[in-house]
N, CA and C of each residue as an Amber inpcrd file, in Angstrom:
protein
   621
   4.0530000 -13.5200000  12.7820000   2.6420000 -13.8350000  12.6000000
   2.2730000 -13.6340000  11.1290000   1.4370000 -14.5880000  10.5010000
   1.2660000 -14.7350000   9.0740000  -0.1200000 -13.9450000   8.9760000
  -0.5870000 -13.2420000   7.6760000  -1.6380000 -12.1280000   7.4270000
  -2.4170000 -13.7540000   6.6690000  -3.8580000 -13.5950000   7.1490000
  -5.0520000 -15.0180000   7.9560000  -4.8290000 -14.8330000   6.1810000
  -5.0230000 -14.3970000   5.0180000  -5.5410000 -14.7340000   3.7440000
  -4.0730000 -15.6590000   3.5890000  -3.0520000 -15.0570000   3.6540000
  -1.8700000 -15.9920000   3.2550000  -1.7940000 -17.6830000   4.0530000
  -1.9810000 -17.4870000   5.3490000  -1.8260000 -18.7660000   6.0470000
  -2.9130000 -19.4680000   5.4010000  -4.3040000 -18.8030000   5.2620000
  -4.8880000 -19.9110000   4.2610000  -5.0350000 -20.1570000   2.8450000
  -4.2760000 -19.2880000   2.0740000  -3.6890000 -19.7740000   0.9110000
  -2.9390000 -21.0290000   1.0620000  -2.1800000 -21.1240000   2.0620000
  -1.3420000 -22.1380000   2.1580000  -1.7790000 -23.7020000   2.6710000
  -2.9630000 -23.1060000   3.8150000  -3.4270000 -24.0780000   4.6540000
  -4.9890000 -24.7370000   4.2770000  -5.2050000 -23.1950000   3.7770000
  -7.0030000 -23.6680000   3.5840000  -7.6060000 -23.2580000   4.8040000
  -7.0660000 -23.1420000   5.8490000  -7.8980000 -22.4950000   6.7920000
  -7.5070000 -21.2940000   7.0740000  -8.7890000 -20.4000000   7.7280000
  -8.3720000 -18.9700000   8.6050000  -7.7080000 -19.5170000  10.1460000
  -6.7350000 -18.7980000  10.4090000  -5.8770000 -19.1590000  11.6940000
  -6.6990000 -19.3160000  13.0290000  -7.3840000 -18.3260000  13.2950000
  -7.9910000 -17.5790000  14.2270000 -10.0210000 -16.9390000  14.2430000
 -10.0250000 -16.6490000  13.3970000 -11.1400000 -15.8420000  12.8670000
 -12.3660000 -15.9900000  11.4410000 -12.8490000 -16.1670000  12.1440000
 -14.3780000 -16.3830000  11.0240000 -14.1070000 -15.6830000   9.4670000
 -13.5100000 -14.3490000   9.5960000 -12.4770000 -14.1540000   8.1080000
 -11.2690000 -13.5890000   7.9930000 -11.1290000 -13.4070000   6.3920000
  -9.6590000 -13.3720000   6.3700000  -9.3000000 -11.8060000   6.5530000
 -10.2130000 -11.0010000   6.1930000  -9.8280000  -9.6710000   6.1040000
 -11.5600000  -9.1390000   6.4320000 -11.3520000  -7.9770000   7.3010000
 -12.3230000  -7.4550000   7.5520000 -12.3230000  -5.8640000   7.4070000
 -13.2280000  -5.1690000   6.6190000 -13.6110000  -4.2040000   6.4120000
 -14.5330000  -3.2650000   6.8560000 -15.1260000  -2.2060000   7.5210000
 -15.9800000  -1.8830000   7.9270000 -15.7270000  -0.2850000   7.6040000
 -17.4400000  -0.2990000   7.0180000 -17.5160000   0.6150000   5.9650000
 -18.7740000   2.0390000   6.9380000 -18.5440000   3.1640000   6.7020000
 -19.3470000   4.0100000   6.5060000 -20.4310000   4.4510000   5.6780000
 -21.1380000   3.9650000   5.5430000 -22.0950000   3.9120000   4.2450000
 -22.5250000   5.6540000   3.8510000 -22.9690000   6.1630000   5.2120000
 -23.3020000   7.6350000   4.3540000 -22.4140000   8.6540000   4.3650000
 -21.0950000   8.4080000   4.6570000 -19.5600000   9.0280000   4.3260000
 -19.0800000   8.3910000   3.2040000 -19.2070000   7.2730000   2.5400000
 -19.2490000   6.5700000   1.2890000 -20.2020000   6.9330000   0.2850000
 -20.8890000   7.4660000   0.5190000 -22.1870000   7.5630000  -0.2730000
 -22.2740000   9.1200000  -0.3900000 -21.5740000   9.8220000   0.5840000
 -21.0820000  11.1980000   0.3050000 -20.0040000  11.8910000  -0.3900000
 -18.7720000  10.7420000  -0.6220000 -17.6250000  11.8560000  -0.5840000
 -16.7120000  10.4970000  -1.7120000 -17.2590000   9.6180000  -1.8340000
 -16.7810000   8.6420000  -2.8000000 -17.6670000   8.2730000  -4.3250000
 -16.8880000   8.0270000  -5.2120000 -17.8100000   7.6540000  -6.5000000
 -17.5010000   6.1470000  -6.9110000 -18.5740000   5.8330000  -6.9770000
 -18.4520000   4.0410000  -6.7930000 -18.9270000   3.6600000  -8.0000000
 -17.8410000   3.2200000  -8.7070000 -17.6230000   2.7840000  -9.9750000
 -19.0220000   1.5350000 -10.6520000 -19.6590000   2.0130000 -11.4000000
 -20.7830000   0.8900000 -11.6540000 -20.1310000  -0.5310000 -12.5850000
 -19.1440000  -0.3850000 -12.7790000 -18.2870000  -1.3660000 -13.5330000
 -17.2790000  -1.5110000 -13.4750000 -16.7050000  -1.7230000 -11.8600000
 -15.4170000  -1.9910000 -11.8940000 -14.5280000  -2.9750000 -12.2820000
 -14.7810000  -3.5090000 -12.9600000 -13.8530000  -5.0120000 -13.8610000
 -13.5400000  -4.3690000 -15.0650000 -13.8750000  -2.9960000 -15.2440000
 -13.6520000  -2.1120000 -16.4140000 -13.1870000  -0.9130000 -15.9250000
 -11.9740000  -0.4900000 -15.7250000 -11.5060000   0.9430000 -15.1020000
 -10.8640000   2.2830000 -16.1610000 -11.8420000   1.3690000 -17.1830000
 -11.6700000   2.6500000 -18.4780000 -12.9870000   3.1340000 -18.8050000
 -13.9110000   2.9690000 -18.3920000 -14.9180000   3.1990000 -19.1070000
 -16.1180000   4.1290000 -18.8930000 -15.7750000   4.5080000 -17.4740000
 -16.3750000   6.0800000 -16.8940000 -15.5580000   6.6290000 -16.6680000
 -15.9510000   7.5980000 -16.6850000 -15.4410000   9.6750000 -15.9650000
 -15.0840000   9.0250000 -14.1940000 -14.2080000   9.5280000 -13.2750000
 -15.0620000  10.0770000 -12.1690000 -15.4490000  10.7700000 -11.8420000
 -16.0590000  11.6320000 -11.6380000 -16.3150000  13.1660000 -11.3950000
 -15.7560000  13.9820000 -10.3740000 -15.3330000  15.0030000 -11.1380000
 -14.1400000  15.9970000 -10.2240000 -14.4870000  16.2930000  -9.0700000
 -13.4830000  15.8800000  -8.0870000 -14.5890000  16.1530000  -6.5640000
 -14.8320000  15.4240000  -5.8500000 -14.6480000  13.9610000  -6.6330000
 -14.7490000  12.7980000  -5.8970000 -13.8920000  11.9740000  -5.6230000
 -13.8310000  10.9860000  -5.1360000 -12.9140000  10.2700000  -4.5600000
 -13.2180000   8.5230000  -5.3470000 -12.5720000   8.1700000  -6.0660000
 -12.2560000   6.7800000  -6.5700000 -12.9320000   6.1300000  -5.1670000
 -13.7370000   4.9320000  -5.0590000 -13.9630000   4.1830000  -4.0210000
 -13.1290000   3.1030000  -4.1330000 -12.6360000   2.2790000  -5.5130000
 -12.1770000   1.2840000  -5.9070000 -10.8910000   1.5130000  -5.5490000
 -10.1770000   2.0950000  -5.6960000  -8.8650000   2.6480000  -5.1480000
  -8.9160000   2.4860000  -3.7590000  -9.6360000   3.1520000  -2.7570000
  -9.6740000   3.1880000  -1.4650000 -10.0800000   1.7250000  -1.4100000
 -10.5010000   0.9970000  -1.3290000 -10.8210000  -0.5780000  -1.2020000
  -9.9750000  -1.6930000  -1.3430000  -9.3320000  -1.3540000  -2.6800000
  -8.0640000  -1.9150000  -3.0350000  -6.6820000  -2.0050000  -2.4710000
  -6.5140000  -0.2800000  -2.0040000  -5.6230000  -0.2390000  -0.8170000
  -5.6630000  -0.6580000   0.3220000  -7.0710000  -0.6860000   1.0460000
  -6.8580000  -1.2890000   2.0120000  -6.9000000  -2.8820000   2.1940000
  -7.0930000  -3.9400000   0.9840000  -7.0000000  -4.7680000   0.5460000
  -5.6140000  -5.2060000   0.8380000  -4.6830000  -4.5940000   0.3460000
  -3.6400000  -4.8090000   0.5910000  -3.2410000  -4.8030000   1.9140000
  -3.3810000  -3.7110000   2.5310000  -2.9630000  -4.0280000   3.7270000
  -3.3920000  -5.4330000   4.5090000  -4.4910000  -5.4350000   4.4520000
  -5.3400000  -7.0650000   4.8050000  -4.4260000  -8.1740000   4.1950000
  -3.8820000  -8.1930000   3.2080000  -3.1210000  -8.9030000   2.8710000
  -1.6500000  -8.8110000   3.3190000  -1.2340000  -8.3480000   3.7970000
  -0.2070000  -7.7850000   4.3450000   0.5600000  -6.6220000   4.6090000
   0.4760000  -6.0790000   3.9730000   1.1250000  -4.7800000   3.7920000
   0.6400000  -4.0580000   5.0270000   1.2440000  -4.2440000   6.2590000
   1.3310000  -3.9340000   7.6120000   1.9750000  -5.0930000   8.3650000
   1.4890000  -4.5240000   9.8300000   2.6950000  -4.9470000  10.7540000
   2.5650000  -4.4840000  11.9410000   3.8010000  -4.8250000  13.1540000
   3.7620000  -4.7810000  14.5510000   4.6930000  -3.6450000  14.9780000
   5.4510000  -2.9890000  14.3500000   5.9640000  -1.8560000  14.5190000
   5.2970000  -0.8610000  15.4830000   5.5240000  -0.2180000  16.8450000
   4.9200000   0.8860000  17.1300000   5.1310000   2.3330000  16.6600000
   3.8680000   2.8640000  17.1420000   3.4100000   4.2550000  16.3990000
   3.4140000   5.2240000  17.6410000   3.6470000   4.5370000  18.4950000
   3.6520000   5.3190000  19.4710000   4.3580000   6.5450000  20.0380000
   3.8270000   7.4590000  20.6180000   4.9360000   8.7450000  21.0240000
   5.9560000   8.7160000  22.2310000   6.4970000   7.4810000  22.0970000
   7.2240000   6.8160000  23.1370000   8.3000000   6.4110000  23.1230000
   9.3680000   5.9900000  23.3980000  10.3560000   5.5330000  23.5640000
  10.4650000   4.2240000  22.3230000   9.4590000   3.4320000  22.5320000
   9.1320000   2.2790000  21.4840000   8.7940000   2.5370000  20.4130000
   8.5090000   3.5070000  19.6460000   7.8090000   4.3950000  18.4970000
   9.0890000   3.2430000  17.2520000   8.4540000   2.6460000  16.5980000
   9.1890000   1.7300000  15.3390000  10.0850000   0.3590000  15.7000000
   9.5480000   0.0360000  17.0370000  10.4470000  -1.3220000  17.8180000
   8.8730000  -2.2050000  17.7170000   9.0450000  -3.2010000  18.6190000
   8.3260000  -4.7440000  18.6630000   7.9050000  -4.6550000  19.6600000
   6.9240000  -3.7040000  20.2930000   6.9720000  -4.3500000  21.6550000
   6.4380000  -5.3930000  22.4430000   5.2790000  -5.9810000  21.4340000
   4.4450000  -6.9320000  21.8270000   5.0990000  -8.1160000  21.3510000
   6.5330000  -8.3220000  21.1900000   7.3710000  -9.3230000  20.4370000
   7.1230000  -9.6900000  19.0530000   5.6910000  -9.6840000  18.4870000
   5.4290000 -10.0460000  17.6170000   5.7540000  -8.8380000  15.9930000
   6.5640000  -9.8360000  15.1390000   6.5000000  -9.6500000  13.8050000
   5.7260000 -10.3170000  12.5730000   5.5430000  -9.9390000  11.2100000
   4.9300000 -10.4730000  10.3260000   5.9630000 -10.6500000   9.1510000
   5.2730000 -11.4200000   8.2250000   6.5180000 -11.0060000   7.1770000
   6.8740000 -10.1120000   6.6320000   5.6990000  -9.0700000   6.2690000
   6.4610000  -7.4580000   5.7930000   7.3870000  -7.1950000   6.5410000
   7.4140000  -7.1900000   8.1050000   8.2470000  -6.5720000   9.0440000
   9.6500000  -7.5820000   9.1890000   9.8060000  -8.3150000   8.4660000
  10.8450000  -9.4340000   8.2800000  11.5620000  -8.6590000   7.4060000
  10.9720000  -7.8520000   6.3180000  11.4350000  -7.9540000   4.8040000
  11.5940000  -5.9570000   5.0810000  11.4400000  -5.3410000   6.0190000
  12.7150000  -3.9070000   6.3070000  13.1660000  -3.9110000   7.1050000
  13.9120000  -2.7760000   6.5900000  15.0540000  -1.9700000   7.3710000
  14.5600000  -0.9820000   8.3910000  15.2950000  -0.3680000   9.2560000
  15.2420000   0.7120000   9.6670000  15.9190000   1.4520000  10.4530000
  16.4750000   2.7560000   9.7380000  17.4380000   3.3020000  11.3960000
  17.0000000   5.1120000  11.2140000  17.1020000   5.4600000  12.3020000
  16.5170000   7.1170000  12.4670000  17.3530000   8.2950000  11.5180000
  18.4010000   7.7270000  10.6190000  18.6490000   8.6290000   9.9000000
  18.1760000   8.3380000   8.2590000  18.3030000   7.3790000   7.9860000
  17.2850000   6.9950000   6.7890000  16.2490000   6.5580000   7.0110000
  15.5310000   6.1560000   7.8540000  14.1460000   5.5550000   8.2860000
  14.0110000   4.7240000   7.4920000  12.4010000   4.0300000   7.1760000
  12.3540000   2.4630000   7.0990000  12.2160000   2.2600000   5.3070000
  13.0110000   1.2280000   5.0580000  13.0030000   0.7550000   3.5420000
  12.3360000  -0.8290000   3.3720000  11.4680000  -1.0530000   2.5620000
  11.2600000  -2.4860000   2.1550000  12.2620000  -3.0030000   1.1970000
  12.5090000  -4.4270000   2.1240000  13.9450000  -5.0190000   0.9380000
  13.9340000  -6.4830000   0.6190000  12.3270000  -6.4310000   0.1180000
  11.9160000  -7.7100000  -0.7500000  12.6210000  -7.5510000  -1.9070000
  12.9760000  -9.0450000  -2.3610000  14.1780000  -9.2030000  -3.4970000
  13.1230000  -8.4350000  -4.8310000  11.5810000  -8.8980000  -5.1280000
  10.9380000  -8.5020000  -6.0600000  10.8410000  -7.2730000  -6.0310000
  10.5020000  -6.4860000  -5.0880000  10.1270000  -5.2010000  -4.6480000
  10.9710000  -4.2350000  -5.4650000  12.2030000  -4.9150000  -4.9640000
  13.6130000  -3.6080000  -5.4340000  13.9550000  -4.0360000  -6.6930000
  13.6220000  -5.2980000  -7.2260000  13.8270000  -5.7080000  -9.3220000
  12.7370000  -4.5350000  -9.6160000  11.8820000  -4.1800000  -8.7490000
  10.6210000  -3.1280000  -9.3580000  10.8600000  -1.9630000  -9.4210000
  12.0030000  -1.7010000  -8.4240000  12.2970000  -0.1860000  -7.7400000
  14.2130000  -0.0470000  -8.4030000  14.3400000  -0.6990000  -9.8410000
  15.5490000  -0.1130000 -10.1160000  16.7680000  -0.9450000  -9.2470000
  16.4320000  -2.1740000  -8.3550000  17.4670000  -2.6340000  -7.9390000
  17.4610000  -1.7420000  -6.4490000  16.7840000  -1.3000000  -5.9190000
  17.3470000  -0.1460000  -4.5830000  15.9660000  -1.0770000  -3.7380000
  16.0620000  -0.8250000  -2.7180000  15.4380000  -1.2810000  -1.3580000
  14.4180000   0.2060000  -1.7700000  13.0470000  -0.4260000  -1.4650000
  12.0480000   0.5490000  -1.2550000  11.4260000   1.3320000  -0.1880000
  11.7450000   2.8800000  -0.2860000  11.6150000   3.7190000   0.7500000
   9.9140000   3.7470000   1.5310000   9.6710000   3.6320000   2.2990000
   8.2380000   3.7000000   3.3790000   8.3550000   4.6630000   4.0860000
   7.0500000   5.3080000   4.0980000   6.4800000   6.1690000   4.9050000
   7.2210000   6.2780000   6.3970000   7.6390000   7.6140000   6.3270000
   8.3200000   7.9200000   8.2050000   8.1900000   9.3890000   7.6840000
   7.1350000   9.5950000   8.4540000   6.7920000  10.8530000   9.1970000
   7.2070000  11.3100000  10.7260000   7.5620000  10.5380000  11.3800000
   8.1080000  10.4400000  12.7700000   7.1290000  10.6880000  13.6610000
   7.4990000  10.2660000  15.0310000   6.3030000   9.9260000  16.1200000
   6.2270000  11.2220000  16.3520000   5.0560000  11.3740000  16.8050000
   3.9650000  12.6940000  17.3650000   3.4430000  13.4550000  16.1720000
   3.6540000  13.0710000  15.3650000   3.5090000  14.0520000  14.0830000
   1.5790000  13.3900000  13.7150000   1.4310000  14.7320000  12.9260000
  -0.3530000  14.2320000  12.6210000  -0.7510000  12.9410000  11.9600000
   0.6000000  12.7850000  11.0250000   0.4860000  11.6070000   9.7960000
   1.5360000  10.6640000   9.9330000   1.4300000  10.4990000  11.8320000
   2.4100000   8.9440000  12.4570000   1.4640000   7.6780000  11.7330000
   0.5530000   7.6010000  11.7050000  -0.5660000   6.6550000  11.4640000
  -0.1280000   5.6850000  10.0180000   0.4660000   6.4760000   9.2000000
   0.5860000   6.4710000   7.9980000   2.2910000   5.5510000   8.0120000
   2.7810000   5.7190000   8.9290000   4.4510000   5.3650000   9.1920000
   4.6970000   4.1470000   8.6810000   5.6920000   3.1850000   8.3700000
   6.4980000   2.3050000   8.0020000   5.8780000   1.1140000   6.9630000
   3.9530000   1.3280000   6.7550000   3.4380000   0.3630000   5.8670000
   2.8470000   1.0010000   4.1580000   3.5250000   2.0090000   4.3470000
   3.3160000   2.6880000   2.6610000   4.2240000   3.2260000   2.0410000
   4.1990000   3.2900000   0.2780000   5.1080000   3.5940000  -0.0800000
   5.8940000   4.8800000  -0.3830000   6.9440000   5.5460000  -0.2470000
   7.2530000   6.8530000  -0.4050000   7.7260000   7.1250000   1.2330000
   8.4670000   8.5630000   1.0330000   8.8380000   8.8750000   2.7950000
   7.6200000  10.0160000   3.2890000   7.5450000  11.0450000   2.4690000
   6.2620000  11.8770000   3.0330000   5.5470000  12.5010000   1.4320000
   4.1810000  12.3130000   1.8970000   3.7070000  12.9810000   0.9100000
   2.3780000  13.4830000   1.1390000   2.3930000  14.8870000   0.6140000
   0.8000000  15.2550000   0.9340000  -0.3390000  15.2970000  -0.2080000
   1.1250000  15.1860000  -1.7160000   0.0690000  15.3710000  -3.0640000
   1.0910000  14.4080000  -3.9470000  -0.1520000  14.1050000  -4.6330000
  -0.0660000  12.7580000  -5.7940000   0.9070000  13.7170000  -6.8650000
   0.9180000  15.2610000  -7.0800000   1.6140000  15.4870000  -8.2850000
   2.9700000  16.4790000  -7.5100000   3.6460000  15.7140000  -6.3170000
   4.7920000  16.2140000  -5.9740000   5.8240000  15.4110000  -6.5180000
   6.4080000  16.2270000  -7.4830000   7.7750000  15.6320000  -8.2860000
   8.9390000  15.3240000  -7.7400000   8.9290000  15.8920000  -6.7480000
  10.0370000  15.5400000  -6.0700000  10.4590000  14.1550000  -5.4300000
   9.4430000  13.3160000  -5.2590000   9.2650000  11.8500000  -4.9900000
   8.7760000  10.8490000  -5.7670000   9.7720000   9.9590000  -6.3340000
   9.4200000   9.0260000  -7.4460000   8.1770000   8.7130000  -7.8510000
   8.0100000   9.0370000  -9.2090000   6.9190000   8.6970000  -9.2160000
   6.0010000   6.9830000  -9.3540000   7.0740000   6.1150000  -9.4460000
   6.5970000   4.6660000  -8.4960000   6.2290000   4.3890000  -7.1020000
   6.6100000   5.8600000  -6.4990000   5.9080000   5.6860000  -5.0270000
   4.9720000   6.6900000  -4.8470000   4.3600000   7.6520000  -5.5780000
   3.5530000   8.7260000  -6.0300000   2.0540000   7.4310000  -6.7450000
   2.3150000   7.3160000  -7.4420000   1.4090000   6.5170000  -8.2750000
   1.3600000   5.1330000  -7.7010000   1.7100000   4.5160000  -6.7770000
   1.5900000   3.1710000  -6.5370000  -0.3360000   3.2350000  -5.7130000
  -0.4070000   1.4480000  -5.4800000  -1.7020000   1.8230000  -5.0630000
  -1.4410000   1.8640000  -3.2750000  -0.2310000   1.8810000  -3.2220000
   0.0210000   1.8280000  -1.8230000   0.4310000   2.9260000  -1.1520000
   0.7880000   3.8960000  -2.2020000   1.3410000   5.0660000  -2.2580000
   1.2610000   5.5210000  -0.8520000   1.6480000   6.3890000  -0.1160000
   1.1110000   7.3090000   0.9390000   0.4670000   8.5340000   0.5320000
   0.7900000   8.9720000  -0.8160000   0.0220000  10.6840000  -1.3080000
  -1.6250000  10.1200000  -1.3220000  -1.6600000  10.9590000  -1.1560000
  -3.6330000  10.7230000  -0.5280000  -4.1770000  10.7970000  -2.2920000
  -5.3580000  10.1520000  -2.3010000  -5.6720000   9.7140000  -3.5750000
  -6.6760000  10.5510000  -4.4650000  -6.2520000  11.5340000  -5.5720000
  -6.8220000  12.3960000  -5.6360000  -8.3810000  12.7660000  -6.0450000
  -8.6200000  14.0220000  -6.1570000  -9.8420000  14.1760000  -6.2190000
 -10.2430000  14.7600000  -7.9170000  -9.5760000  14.1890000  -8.5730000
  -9.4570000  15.2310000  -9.9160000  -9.9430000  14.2170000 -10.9630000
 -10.3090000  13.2440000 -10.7950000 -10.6460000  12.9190000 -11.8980000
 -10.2030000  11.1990000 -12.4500000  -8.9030000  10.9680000 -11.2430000
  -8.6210000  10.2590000 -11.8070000  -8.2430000   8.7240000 -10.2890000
  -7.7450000   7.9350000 -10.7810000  -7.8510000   6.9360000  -9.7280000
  -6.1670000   6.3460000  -9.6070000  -6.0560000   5.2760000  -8.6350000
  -4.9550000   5.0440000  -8.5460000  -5.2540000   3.2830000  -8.6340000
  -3.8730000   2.5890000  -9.6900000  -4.1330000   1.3140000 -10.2170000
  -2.9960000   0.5830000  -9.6440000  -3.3780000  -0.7940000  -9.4280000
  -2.4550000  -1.7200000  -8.9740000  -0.9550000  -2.0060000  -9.8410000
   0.1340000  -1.3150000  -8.7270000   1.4510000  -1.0050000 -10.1580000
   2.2500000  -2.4370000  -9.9130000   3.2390000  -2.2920000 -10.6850000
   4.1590000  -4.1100000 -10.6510000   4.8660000  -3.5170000  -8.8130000
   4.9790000  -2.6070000  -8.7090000   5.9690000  -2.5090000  -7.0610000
   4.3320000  -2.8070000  -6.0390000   3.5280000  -2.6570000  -5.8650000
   2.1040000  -3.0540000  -5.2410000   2.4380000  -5.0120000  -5.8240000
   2.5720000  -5.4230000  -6.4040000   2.1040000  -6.9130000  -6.7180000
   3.4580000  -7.5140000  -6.1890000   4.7550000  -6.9490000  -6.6350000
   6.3880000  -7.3240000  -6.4630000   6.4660000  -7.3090000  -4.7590000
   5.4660000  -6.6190000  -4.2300000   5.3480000  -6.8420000  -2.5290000
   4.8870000  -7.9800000  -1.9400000   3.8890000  -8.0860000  -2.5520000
   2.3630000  -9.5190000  -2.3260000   3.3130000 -10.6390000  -2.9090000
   4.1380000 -10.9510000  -4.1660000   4.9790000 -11.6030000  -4.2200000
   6.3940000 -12.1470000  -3.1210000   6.5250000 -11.2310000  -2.8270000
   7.7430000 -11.1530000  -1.7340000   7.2470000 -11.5700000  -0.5760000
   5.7480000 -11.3730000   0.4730000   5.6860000 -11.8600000   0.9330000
   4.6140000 -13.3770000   1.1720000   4.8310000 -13.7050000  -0.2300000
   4.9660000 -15.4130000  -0.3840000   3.5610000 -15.7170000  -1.4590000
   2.3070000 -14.6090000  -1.9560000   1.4240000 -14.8630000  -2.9550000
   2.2660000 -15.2380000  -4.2930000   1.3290000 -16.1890000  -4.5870000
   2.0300000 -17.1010000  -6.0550000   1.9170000 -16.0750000  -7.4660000
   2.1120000 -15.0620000  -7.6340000   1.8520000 -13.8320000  -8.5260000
   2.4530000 -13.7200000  -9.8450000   2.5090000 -13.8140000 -10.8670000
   3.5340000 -13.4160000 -11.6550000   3.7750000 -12.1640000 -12.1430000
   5.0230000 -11.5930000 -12.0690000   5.2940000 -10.3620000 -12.2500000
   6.1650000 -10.2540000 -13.7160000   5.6450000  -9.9910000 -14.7400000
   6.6180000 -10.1650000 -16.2250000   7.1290000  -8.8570000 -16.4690000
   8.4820000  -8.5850000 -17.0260000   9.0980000  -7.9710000 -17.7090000
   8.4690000  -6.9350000 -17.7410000   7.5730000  -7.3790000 -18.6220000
   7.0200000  -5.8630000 -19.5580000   6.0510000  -5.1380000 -18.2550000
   5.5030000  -5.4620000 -17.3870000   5.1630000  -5.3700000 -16.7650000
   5.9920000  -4.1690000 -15.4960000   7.3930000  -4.9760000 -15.4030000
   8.0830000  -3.7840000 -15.0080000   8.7340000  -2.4230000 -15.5930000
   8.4470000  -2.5570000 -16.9490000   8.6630000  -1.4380000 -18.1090000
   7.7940000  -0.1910000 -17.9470000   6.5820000  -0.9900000 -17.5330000
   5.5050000   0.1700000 -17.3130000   6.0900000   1.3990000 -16.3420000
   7.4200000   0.7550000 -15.2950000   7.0700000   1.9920000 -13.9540000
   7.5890000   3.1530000 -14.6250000   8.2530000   4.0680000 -15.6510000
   8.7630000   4.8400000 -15.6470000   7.7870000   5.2340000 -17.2980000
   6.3870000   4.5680000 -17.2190000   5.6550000   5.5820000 -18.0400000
   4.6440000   6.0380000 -17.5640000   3.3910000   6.6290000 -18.3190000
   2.3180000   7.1470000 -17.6830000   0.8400000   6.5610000 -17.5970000
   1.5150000   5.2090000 -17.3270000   0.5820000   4.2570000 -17.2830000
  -0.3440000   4.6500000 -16.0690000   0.5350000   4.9800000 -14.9250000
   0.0350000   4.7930000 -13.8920000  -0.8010000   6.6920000 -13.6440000
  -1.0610000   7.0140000 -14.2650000  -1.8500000   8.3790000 -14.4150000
  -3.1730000   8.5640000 -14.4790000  -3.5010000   6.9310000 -15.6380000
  -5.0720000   6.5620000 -15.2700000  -5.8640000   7.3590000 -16.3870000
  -6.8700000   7.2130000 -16.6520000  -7.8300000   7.8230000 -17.9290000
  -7.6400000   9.1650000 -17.6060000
């Protein structure tokens, strides 16, 4: 099954549904606990304030997913927990791997030119666990903080990341492994060189 913005990139129409991606927002949990950028076409040019939460980041990520970055995989505490059971796949779920001793990798050809040539590791927390929810559509295997070194920091800093997005000041930006995905599964994107030079500086750290 194709994600409705791509089939109508291609087609011009939505498949199914009045739109392509749907969002639904909390306004006074947004208006509490998020800082909503008065100029976001400019992501240099305010503070956020310590304490808060980037909104543009949270929007963006889930953007992606709307665009694909998900899938039919179950989450369930069941026997089926990372199988098909409703038969249906998408193209992310075309493009990994998965077996219970390495758990699930994305192995878009762009993805891994982004990731050093290696198939990119996704979120597996394993079924029953608090942060199953989080399983096989983000990047990294577990994470609870943006400044754990121990996990690359292209899957730390991505905007797809799984480390929850911090509260300090700073935000999380669309990296070449976030676009080298949307490429892979079929957006017309260009991804340049220099572009992939960036992953191993501190670009992705943010003002």
């Amino acid at each position: 099954l194709e994600p409705s913005p791509l089939s109508k990139m291609r087609t011009s129409a939505s498949p199914t549904l009045p739109y392509d991606i749907l969002i639904l927002v909390n306004t006074a949990f947004v208006m509490n606990n998020y800082w909503i950028d008065p100029t976001p076409a400019n992501r240099n040019d305010n503070a956020i304030p310590v304490g808060m939460t980037d909104l543009v980041s949270i929007v963006s990520h889930e953007l992606e997913h709307g665009l694909g970055m998900e899938g039919w995989r179950s989450l369930a505490n069941d026997g089926t927990f990372s199988t098909f059971p409703l038969g249906y796949v998408n193209p992310f779920d075309t493009l990994t791997s998965y077996d219970t001793t390495n758990g699930p990798f994305f192995t878009g050809t762009g993805a891994k030119a982004a990731f050093s040539g290696n198939p990119v590791p996704l979120t597996y927390w394993l079924r029953g666990t608090p942060n199953v929810g989080s399983d096989f559509y983000h990047f990294g295997a577990t994470c609870l903080r943006r400044d754990d070194t121990t996990l690359d920091r292209r899957l730390r800093f991505a905007l797809m990341s799984d480390c929850p997005v911090p509260t300090n000041g700073t935000y999380n930006m669309i990296t070449p492994l976030d676009r080298a995905v949307l490429r892979d599964l079929g957006y017309p994107l260009k991804i340049f060189q220099s572009d992939l030079e960036l992953q191993n500086s501190e670009f992705y750290s943010g003002p």
